[in-house]
C-alpha positions in Angstrom: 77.2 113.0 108.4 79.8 114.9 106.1 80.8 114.1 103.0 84.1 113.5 104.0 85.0 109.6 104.3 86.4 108.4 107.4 89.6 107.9 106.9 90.9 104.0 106.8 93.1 102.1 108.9 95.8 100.3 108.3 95.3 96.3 108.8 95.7 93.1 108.1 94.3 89.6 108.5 95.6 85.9 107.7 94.0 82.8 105.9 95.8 80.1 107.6 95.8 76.9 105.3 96.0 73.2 105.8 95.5 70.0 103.4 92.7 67.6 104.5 91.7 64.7 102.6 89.7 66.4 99.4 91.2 69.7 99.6 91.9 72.4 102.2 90.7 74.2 105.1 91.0 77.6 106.6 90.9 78.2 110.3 88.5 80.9 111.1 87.6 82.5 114.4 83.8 84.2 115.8 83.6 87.6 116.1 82.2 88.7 119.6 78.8 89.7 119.5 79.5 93.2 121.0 82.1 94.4 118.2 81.3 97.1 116.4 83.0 95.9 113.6 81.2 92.6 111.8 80.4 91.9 115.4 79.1 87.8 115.6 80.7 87.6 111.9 82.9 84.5 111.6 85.9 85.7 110.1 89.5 85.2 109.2 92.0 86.2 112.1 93.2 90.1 111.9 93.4 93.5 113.3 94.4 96.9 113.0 98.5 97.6 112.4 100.2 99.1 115.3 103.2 101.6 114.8 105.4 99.1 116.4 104.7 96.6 113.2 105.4 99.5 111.1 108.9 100.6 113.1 112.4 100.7 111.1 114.5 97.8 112.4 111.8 94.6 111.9 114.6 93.2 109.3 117.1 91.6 111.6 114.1 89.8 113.1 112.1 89.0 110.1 112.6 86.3 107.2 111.8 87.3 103.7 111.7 91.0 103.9 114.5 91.9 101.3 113.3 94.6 99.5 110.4 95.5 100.7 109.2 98.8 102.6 108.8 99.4 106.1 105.2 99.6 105.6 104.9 96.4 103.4 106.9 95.0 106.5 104.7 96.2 109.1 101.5 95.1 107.3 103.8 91.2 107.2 104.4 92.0 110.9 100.6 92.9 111.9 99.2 89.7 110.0 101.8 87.9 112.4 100.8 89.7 115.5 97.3 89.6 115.0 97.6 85.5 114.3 98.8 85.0 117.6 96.6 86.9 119.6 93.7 86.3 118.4 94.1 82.9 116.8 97.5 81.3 119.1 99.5 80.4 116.0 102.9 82.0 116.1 104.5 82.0 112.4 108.6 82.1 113.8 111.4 80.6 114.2 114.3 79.8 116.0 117.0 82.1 115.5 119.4 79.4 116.4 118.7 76.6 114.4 115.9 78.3 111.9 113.4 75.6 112.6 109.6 76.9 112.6 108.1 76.9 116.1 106.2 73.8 117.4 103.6 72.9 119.1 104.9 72.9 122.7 107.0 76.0 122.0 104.2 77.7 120.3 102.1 76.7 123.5 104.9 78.0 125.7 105.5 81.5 124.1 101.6 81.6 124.4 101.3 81.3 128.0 104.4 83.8 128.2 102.9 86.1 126.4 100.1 86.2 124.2 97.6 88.4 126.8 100.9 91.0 127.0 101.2 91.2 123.4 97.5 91.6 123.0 97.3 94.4 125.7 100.3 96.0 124.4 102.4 95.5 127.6 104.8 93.7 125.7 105.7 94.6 122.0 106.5 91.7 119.3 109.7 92.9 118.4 110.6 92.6 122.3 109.0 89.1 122.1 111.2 88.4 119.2 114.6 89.6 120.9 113.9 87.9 124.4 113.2 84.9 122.8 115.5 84.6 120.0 112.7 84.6 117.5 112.7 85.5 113.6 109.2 86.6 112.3 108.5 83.8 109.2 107.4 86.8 106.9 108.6 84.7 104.2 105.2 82.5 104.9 103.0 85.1 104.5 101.4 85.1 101.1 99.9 88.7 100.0 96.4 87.5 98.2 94.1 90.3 98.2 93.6 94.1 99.4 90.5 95.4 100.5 89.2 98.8 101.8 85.8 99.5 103.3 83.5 101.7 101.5 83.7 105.1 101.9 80.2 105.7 103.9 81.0 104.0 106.5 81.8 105.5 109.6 84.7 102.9 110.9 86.9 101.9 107.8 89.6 99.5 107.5 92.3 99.7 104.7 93.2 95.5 104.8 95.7 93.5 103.6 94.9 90.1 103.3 97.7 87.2 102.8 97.8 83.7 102.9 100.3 81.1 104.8 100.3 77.4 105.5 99.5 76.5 109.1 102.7 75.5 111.2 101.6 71.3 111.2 102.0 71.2 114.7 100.6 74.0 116.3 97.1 74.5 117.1 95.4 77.3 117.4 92.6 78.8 119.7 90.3 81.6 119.9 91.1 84.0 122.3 87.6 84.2 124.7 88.0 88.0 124.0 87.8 89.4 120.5 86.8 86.1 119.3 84.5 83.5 121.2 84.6 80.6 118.8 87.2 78.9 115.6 87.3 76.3 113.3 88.6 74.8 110.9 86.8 74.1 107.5 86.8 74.3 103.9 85.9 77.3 101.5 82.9 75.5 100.2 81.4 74.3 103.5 81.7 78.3 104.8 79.9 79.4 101.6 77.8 77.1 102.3 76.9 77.6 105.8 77.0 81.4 105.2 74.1 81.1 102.6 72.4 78.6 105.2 72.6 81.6 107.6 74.4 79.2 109.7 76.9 81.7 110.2 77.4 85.7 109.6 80.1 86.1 107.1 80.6 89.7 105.4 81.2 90.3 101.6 84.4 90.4 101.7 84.9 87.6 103.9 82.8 85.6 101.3 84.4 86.7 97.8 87.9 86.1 99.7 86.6 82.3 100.3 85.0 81.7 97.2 88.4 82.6 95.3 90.5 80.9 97.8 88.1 77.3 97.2 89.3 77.5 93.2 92.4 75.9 94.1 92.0 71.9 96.1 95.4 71.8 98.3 97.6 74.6 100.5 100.4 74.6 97.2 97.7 75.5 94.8 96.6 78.2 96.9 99.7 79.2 98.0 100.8 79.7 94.1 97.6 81.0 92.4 97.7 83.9 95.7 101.4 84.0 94.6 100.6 84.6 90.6 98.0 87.3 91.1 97.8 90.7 90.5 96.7 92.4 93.6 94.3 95.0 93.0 92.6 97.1 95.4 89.3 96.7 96.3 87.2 99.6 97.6 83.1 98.6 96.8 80.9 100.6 95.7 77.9 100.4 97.3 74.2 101.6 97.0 70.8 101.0 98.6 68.1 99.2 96.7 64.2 98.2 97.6 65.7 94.3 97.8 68.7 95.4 100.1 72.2 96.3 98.9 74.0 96.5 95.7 78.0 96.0 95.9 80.0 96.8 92.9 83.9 95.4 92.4 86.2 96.0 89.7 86.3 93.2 87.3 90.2 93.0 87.3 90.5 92.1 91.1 89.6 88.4 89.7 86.6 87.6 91.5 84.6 86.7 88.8 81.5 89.2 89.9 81.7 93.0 89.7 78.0 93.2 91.0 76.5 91.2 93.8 73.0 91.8 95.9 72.6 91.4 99.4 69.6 90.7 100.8 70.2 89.3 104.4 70.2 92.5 106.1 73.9 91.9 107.3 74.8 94.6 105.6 74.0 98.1 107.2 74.9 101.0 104.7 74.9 104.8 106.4 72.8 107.2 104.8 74.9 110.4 103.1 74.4 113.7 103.6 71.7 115.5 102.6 69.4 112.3 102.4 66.5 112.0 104.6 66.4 109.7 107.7 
């Protein structure tokens, strides 16, 4: 391996909110086994950005977007995208009467085409114009910005952003990329997670245990809202008792130091060390 990092791409993923009596829950979705990438891991819905999120244009068919850069777009865009393929939720709405989509639209437009979208046979923007749809980018929360550590050999470079859950809609794993969802509350994945109930990275984890300090979707929404984003690229390091993760104090997650000792965590060895 050289000493030169891989480099990261561009993605985002989506914490999709809704109230429940006693606070809030986030729908999640299980990794396939087989993914390279936090294969089995259950995780928030997301993928890489494709240069069609990232095209010039994306305003006349996005809400909320005043302002804001192409790539700052894209990465709204992407979260989008990657929501309804792999999770079925479509955040849109009519262009005609501005309404959010419902269930039985959302189901429609599904049908139509959520495999195309996901192959790539059909592009969102084409979605939105056949349709008459605007992109609700106005929804979409940014709340947090992480980047894989540099020794690692697939890197992602990760928006993450929140949004309430269309009320209507549900939304279901895809059998492809993901094999399983749910719905449930920060606590009860943290939970679970340290129960080894489920396989849920780092920064899965930290992302869950800042969202569970608010109790309802508006507290969320606004705390997310209020932040100052600040990029997140751990350090990491190998000890005898497993692996040693160091974040900066100012990204608000209330550790800069954490130790893993599940084994979930593989880091590569650098150059020059021995095998």
């Amino acid at each position: 391996m050289t000493d030169t990092p891989a480099p990261a791409i561009p993605s985002a993923t989506v914490l999709l909110l809704r109230d429940r009596p006693g606070g809030f829950e986030v729908f999640m979705v299980k990794r396939h086994s087989g993914i390279d990438f936090a294969g089995g891991a259950l995780v928030f819905p997301g993928g890489k950005t494709d240069p069609g999120d990232i095209e010039h244009g994306w305003d006349d068919h996005c809400d909320g977007v005043d302002g804001l850069s192409p790539i700052e777009i894209g990465n709204r865009v992407c979260g989008i995208r990657e929501t309804f393929e792999e999770a079925g939720f479509l955040l849109a709405r009519d262009k005609h009467d501005g309404a959010l989509i419902g269930k039985d639209r959302a189901g429609e437009l599904g049908e139509k085409y959520r495999n195309a979208v996901h192959a790539g046979d059909v592009g969102m923007r084409e979605m939105a114009q056949a349709e008459n749809l605007i992109l609700a980018c106005d929804l979409m929360v940014p709340y947090a910005w992480w980047i894989t550590p540099s020794p690692f050999p697939k890197r992602f470079d990760t928006w993450f952003f929140m949004a309430r859950a269309p009320e209507d809609q549900q939304g279901s794993h895809d059998q492809g990329e993901s094999v399983d969802s749910l719905w449930i509350s920060p606590d009860k994945a943290l939970q679970a997670a340290a129960d080894q109930d489920f396989k849920i990275v780092f920064a899965t984890r930290m992302n869950l245990k800042k969202a569970g300090r608010a109790t309802t979707v508006d507290e969320a929404l606004a705390a997310a809202a209020a932040d100052t984003i600040v990029p997140v690229e751990p350090h990491v390091t190998r000890a005898d008792e497993g692996i040693i993760f160091r974040i900066p104090e100012e990204a608000g997650y209330g550790l800069t130091e954490h130790l893993e000792t599940d084994g979930a965590t593989r880091v590569p060895k650098t150059a020059g060390e021995g095998r």
